[in-house]
NUMIDO-690838 format. One record per residue: x, y, z of N, C-alpha, C in turn. Coordinates in steps of 0.2 Angstrom, whole numbers, plus 2048, in hexadecimal, padded with zeros to 3 digits. Layout:
N
XYZXYZXYZ ...
***
This chain:
261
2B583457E2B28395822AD83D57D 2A883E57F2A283F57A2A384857A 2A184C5752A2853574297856576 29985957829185D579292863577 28B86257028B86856D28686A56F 28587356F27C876570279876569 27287356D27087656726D87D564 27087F55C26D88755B268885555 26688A55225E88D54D26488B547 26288854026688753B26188B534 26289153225F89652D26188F528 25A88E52625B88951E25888E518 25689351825489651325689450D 25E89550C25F89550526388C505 26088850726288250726187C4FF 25F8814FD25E87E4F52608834F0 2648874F326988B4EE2718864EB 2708854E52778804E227D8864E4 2828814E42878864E528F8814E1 2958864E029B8804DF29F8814E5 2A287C4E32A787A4EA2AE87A4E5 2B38804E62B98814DF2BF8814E8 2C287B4E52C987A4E92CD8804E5 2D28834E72D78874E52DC8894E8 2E288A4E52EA8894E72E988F4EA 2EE88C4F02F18924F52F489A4F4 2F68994EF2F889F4EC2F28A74EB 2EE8A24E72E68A44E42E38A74EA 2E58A44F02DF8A64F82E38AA4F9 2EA8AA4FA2ED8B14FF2EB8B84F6 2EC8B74F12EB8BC4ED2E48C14EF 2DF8BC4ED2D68BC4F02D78C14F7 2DA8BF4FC2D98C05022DB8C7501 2E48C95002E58D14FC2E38D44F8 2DD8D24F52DA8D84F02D78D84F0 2D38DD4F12CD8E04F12C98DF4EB 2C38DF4EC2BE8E24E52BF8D94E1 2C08DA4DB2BE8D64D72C58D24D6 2C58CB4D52CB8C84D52CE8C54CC 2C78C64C92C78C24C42C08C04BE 2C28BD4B92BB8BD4B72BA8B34B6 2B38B24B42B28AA4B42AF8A94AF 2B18A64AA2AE8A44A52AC89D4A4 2A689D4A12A189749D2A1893499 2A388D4942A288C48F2A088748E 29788848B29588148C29587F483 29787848429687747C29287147C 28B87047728786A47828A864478 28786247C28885947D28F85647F 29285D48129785B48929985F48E 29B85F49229A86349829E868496 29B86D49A29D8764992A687749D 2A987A4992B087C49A2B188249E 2B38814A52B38864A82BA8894A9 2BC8904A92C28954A92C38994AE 2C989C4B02C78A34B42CD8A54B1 2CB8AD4B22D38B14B02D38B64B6 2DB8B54B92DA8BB4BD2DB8C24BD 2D78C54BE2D88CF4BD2DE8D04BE 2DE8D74BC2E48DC4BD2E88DC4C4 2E38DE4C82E58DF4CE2E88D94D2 2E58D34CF2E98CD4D02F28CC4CE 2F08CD4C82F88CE4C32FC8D34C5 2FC8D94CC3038DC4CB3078DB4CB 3098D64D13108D54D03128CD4CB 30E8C94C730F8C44C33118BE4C6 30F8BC4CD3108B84D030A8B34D0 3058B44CC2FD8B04CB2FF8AE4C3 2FD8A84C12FB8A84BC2F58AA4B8 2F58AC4B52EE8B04AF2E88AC4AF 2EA8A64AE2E58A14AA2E289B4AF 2DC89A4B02DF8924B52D588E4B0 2D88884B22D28844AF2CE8804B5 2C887F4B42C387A4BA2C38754B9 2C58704BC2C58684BA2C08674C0 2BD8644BB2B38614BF2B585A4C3 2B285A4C92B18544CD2AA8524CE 2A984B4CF2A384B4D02A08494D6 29A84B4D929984A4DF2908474DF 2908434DC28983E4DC28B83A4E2 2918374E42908334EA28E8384EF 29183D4EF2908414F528B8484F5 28B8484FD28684C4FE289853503 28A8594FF29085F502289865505 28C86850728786F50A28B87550D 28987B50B28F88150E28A884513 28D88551928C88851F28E88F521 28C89252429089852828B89952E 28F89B5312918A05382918A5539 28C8AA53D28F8B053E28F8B1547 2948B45492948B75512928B9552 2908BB55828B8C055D2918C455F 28E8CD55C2918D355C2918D4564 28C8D456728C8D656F28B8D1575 2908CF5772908C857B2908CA584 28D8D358428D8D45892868D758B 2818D558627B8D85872798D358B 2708D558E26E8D25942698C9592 2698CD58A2658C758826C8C5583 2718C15832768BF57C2728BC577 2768C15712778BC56B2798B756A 2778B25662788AA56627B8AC55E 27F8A555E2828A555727C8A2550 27C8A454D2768A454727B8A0540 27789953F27B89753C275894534 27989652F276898528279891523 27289052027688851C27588F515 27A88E50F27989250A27888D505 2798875052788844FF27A87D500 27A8794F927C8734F82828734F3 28586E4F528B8704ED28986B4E9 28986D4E428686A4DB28B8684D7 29286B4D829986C4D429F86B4D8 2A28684D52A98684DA2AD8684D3 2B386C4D82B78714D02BE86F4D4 2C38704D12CA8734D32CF8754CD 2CF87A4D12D38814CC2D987F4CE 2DB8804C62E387F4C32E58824BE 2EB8844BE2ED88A4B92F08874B4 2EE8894AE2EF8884A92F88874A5 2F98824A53018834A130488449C 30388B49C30488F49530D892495 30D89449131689A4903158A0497 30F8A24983118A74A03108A44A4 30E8A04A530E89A4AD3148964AD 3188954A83208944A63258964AB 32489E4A63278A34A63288A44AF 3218A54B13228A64B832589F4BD 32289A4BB3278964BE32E8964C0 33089A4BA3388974B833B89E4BE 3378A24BD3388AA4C03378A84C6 3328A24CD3348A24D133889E4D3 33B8974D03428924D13458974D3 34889D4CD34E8A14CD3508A54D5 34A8A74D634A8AB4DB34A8A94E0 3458A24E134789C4E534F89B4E9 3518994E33598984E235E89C4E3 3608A34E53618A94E53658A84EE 36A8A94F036B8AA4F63698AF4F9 3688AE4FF3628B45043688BB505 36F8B65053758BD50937D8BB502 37D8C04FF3828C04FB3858C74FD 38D8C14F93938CA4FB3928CF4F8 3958D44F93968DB4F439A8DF4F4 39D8E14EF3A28E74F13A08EE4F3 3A78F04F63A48F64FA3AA8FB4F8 3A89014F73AE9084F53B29094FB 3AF9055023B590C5073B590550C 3B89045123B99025143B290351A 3AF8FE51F3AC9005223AF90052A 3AA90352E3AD9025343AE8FD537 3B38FC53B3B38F653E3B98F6545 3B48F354A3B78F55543BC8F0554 3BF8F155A3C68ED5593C28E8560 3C28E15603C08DE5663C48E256B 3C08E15733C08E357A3C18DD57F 3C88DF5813C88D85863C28D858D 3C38DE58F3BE8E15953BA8E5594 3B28E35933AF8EB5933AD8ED599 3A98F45983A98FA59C3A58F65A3 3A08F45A239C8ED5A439F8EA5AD 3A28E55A73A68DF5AB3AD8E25AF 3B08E85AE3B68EC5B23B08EE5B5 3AC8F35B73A78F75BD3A58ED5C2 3A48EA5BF3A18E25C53A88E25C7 3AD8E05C53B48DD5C63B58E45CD 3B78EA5CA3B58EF5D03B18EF5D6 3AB8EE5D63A88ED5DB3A88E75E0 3AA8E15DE3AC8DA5E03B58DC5E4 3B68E15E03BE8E15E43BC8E75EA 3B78EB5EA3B68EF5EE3B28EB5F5 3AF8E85F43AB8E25F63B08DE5FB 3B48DA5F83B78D55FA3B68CF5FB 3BA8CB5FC3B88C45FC3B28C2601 3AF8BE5FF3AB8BC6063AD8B5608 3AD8B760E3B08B36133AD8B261A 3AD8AB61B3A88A66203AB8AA628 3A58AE62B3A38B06303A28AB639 3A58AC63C3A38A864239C8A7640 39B89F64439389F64238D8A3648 38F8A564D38A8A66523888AE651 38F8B164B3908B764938A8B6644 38B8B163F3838B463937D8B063D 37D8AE6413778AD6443758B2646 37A8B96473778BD64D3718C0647 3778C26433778C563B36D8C3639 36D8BB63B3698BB6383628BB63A 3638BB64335C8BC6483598C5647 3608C764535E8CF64535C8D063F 35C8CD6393568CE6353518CB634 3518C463734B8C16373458C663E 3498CB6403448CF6443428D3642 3458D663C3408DA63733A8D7633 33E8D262F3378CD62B3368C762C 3328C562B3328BC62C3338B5628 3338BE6203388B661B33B8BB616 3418B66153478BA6123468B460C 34B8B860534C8B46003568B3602 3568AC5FF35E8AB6003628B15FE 3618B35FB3658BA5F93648C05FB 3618C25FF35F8C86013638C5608 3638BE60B3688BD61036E8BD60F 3728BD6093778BB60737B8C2607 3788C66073798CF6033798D160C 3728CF6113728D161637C8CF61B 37B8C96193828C561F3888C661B 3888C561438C8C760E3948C0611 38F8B861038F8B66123938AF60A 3978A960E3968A660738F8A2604 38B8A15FD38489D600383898602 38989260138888C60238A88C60B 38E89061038E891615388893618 38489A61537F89A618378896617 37989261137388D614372888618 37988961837A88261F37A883626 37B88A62537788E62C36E88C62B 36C89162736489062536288B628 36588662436287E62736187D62D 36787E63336587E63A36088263F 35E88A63B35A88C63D35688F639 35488E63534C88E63134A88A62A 34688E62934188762533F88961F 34088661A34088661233888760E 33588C60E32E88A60B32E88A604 32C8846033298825FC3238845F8 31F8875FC3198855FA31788F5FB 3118915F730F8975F730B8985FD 30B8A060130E8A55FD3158A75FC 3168A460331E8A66033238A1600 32389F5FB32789C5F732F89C5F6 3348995F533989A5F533D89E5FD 33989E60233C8A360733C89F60D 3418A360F3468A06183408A261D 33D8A162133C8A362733F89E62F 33F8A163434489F63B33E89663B 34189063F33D88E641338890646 33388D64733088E65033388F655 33888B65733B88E65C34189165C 34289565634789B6553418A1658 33D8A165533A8A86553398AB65C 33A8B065A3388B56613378BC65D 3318BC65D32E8C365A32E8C9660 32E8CF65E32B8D66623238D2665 31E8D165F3198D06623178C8665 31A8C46663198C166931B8C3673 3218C76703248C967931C8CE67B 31B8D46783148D667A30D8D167C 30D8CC67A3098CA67A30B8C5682 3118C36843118BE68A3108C468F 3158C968E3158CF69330E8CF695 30A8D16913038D36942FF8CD695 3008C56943008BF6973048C169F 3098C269F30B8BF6A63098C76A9 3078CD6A93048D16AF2FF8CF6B2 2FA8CB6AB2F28CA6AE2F48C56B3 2FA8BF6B52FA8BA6B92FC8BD6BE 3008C36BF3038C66C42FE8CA6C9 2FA8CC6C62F38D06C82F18CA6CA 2EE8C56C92EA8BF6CB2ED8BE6D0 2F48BC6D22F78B96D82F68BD6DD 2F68C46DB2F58CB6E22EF8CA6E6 
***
């Protein structure tokens, strides 16, 4: 299945700007991401006739709470087989104007360098490793002692709940299977009000057993599957006998009466 892209306008301005391309641990990006302003500094050192050693140290505002290492070194990759480029993207602010903005996409450069940042393993990069094992290691829920006894409910074999249901069901009483022609009546007389009921609403109406009353249902009405009336009872065709259908023959049979005169 082939994909179809549109075409958009591609800014090359600064397409001959060198850039690096520095892999860096996860840790480093969530830090970056929380802190504002300056994250660090980068140092240089080139020494003749071999290639330049690169450092970064990270700021203060990186170090508060001691869970970054200080130190990390650039290890150089080389990228002569390959051919990299940085891209961005910006979105259209107003996508409900009469003319829309289209997405505007900008080549910034070529990458020249390929780096990956790794922190140096010194006595504090140690230090902090061993500080997060530790805590690693630590159970999430330990005991404790306590001065005074806490409180504590006695179980309930009944709550207040489940006694008011039990009550109502003994006020109720059992339900008990009704002559059939008896919830038939039951049932023409509500099917006069509406034309579809849910099983329950007829259940509550006849107060009936349910497996009893669908076995009535079955012999006169019909099960809709399908929307609007989903899950609901209505009479067969020839149960029904509507108000408006009797107003409608009544004034059928005068016009034939008047005709015969």
């Amino acid at each position: 299945m082939s994909v179809v892209h549109s075409e958009k306008d591609l800014d090359n301005t600064n397409c001959s700007r060198g850039l690096w391309l520095v892999k860096i641990p996860k840790y480093m990006k969530d830090k970056w991401a929380e802190t504002p302003g300056d994250v660090g500094r980068l140092r240089i050192h080139k020494i003749p006739g071999k290639l330049p050693t690169v450092a970064f140290s990270s700021g203060d505002a990186i170090l508060k709470d001691s869970t970054v290492p200080r130190e990390h070194k650039f290890i150089l990759h080389s990228v002569k087989e390959m051919t990299l480029g940085v891209f961005s993207c910006t979105l259209p602010n107003n996508t409900d104007a009469v003319v829309p903005e289209q997405e505007k996409l900008y080549m910034e450069g070529q990458v020249i360098q390929k780096f990956e940042c790794q922190p140096v393993v010194d006595n504090n990069y140690l230090n902090q490793k061993r500080a997060a094992v530790l805590k690693a290691g630590q159970p999430a829920r330990k005991a404790e002692f306590i001065d005074r006894p806490c409180l504590s409910y006695r179980p309930i074999s009944k709550h207040k709940y489940n006694i008011e249901v039990e009550e109502r069901k003994k006020a109720e009483g059992k339900k008990a299977r009704d002559d059939k022609d008896k919830v038939m009546e039951m049932l023409y007389a509500a099917f006069e009000k509406h034309q579809y009921y849910n099983i329950k609403d007829l259940q509550k109406l006849t107060r009936q057993p349910i497996t009893y009353l669908k076995e009535i249902l079955k012999e006169m009405c019909d099960y809709n599957v399908k929307n609007p009336h989903k899950n609901m009872w209505e009479l067969k065709p020839e149960f029904r006998h509507y108000k408006t259908d009797e107003v409608a023959t009544g004034s059928t049979g005068g016009a034939d009466d008047s005709g015969d005169d």
